[in-house]
Steps between C-alpha positions, in 0.01 A plus 500: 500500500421157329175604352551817271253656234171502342306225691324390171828427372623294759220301464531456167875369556413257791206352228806504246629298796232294568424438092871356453467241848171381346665431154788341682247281671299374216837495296342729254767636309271723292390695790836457679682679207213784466608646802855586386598784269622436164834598596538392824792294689443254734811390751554190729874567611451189782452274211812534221352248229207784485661828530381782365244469198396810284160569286123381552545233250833374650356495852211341406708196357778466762152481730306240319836262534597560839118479589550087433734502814193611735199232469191566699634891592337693758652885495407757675592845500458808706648843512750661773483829289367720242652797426338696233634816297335592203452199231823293641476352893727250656390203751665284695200149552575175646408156358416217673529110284371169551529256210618121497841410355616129466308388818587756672290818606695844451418793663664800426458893606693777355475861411495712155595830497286620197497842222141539395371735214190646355436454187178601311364505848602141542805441835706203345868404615790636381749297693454239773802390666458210804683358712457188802422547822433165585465127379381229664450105350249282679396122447189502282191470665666753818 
């Protein structure tokens, strides 16, 4: 079953969700980071120079950098499943990524397979870990 648990908890994860692709969007790393856990770890095994960062503060900063890389970002995000037990649930969304890159428009899809915990009756992440599905480069202005 893809959808498991308290329904007002799964809503709270997919606005968890929802919070961190609007950050992303508005490259607002204040509100970005806010949605993590203090001690949370963050993994991007299809991109080596990235790996695997650990800690709120350390995300936050490996984000803000790598955030210069995506100019005029459009990312979307939407969940597959939310599995909920007690104050820890996993999730497995898909992203969606539009942004301009030397000339040349990138879009990019791929999925996150996600830990999610409850903390002071606040659902952050715990770990994300994504992975590609699919990129595809077009001309600007396609």
């Amino acid at each position: 079953m893809p959808f498991t648990g308290p329904a007002e908890d799964r809503l709270a994860i997919r606005e968890l969700l929802e919070t961190y692709a609007d950050a992303v969007t508005r490259v607002d790393a204040e509100d970005w980071a806010a949605t993590w856990a203090e001690d949370a770890e963050w993994s991007l095994p299809d991109y080596p120079e990235l790996g695997t960062t650990r800690g709120r503060a350390a995300i936050k900063a490996m984000w803000i950098e790598a955030m210069k890389n995506y100019p005029g970002i459009m990312f979307e995000a939407w969940p597959g499943s939310i599995e909920v037990n007690g104050d820890t649930a996993t999730m497995r969304s898909y992203t969606s990524e539009v942004y301009d890159q030397n000339g040349t428009t990138m879009r990019d899809r791929g999925v996150y397979e996600d830990t999610c915990v409850k903390i002071d009756g606040k659902w952050l992440f715990k770990s994300r870990s994504f992975r590609n599905i699919h990129r595809q480069h077009a001309p600007k202005g396609c």
